[in-house]
Backbone as CSV, one residue per row, in Angstrom:
resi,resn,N_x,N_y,N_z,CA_x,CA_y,CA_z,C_x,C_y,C_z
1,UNK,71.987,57.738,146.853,70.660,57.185,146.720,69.637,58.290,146.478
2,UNK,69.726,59.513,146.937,68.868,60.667,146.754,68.497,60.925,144.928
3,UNK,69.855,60.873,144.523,70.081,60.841,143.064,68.898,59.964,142.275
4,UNK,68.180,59.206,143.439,67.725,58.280,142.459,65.835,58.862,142.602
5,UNK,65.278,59.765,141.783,64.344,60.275,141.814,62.875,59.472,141.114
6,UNK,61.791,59.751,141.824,60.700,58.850,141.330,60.129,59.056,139.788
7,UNK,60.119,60.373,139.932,59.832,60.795,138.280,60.814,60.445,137.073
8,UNK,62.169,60.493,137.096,63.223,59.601,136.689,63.301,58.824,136.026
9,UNK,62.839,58.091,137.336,63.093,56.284,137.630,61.875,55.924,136.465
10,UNK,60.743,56.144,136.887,59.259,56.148,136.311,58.984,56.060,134.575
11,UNK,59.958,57.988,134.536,59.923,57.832,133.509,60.857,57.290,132.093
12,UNK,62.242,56.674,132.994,63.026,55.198,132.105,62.101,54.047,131.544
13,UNK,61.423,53.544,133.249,60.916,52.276,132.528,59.371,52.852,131.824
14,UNK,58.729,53.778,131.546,57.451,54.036,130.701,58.073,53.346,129.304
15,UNK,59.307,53.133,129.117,59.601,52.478,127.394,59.513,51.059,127.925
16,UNK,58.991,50.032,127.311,59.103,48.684,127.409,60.347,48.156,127.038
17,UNK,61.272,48.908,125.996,62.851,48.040,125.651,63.659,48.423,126.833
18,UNK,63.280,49.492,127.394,64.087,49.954,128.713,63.374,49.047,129.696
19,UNK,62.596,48.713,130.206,62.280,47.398,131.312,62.354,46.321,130.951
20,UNK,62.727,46.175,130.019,63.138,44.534,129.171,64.720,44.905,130.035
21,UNK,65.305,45.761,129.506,66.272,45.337,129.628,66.664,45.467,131.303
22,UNK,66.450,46.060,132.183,66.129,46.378,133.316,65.713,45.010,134.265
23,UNK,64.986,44.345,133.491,64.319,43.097,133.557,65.051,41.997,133.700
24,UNK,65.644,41.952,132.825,67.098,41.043,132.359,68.355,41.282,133.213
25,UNK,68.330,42.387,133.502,69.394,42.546,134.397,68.834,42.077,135.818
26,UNK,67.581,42.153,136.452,67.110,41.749,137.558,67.611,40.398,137.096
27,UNK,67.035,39.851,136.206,66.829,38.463,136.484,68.628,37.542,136.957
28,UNK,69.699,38.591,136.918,70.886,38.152,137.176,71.571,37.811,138.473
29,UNK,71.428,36.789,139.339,71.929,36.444,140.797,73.168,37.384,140.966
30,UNK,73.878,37.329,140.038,75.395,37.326,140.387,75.545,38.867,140.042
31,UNK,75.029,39.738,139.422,74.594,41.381,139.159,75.862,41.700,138.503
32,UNK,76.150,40.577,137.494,76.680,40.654,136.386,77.036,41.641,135.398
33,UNK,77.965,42.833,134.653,77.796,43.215,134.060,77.964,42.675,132.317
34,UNK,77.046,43.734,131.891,76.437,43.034,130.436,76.702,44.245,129.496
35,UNK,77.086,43.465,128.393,77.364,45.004,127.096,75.931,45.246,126.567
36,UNK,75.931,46.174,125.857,74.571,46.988,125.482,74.358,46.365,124.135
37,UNK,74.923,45.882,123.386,74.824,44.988,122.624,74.403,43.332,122.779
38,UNK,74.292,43.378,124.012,73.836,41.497,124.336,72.629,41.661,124.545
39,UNK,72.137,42.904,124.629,70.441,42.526,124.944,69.540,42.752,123.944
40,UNK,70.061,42.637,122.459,69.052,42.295,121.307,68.265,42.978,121.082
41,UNK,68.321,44.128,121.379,67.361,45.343,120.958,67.096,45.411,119.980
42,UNK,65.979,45.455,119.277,65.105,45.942,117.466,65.631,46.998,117.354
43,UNK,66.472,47.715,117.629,67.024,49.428,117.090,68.223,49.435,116.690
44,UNK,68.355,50.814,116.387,69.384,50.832,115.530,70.561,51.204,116.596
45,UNK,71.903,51.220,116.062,72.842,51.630,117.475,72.689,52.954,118.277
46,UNK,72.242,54.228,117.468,71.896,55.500,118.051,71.109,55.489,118.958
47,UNK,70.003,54.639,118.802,68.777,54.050,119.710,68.867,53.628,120.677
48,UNK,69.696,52.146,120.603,70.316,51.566,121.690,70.688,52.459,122.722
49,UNK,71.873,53.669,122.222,72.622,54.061,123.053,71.821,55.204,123.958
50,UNK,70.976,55.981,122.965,69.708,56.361,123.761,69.263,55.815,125.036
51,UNK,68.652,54.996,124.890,67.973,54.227,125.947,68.791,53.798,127.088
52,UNK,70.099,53.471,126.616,71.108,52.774,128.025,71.445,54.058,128.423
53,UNK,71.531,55.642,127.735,71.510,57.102,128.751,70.669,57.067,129.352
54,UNK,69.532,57.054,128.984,68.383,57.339,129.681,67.911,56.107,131.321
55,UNK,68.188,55.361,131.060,68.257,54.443,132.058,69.678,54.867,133.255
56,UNK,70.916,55.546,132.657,71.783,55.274,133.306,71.375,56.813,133.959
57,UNK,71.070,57.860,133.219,70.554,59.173,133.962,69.673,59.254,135.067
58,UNK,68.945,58.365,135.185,67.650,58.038,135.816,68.425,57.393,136.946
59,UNK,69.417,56.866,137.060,70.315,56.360,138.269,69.691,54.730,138.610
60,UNK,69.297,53.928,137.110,68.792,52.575,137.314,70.113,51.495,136.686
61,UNK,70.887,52.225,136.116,72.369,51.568,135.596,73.421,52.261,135.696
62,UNK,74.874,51.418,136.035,75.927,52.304,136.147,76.328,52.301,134.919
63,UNK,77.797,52.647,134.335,77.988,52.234,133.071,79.367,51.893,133.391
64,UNK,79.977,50.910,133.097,81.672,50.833,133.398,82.249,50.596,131.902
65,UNK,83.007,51.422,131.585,83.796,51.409,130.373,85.357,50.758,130.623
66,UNK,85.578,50.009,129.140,86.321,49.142,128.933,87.218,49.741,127.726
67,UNK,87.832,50.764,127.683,88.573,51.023,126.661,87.416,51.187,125.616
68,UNK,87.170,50.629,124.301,86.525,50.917,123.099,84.641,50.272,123.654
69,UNK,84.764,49.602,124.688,83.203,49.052,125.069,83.158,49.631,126.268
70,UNK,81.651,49.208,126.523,81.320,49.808,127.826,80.097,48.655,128.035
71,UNK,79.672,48.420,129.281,79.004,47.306,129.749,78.055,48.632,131.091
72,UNK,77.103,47.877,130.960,76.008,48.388,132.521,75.834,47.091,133.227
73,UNK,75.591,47.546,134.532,75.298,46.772,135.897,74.234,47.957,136.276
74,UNK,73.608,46.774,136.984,72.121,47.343,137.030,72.411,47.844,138.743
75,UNK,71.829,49.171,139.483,72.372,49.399,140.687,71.066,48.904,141.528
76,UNK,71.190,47.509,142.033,70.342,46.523,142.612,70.014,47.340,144.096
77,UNK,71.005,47.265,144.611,71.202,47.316,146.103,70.685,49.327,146.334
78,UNK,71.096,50.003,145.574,70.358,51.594,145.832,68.817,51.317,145.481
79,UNK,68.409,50.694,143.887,67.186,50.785,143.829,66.143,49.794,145.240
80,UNK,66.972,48.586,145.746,66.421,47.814,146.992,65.912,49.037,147.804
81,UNK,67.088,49.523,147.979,67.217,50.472,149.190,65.945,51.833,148.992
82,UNK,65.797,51.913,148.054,65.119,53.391,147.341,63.599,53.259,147.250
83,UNK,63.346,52.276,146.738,62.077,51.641,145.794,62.426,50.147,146.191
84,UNK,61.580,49.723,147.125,61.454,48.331,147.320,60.271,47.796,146.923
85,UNK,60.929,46.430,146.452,59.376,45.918,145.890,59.972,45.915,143.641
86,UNK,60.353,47.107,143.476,60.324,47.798,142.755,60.762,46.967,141.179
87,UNK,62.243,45.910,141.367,62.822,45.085,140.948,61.860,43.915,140.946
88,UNK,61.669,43.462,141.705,60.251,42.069,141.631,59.178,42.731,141.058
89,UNK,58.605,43.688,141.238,57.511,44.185,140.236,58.013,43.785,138.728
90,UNK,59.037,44.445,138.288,59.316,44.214,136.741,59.388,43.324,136.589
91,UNK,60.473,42.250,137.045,60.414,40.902,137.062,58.802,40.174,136.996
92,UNK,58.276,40.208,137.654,56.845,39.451,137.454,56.325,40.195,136.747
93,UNK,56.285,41.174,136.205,55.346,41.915,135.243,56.382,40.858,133.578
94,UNK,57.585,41.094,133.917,58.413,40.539,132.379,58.112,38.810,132.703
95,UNK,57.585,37.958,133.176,57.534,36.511,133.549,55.620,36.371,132.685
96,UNK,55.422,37.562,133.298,53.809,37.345,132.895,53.476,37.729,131.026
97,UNK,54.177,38.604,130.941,54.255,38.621,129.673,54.513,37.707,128.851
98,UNK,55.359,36.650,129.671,56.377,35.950,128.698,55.064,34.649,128.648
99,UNK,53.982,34.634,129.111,52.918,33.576,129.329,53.430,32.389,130.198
């Protein structure tokens, strides 16, 4: 949990496609993992893969690889533990957007 630093953390979600997707993963009961390709990103694949490092460096996603794929799970229970509050912030910030 130390791993998981404020400046980091902070500066993952300053990109909006990175708290979208961050977002989306909150919004999952079951803390589901999801391929990096299901979350519809406007970029190109270099991009994509950018952003799911940068999120996973920051210690806000794990990454579990599958032979030729790889899927993230969002680490719910460290960021609870770390930054509370922190997960419902995005969430209602991504609900309010959505009007």
């Amino acid at each position: 949990m130390e791993e998981l630093e404020l400046g980091a953390v902070l500066g993952a979600l300053a990109d909006p496609l990175r708290r979208r997707v961050i977002t989306l993963l909150a919004l999952d009961p079951a803390d589901g993992d999801r391929s990096c390709s299901s979350f519809d990103l406007p970029v190109t694949k270099a991009t994509r893969t950018h952003h799911f490092r940068v999120l996973r460096e920051a210690g806000l996603v794990r990454q579990v690889n599958y032979g030729n794929r790889s899927t993230v799970v969002l680490r719910r229970a460290e960021l609870d533990a770390r930054f509370p509050g922190l997960l419902d912030l995005l969430v209602a910030e991504g609900m309010d957007a959505r009007g």
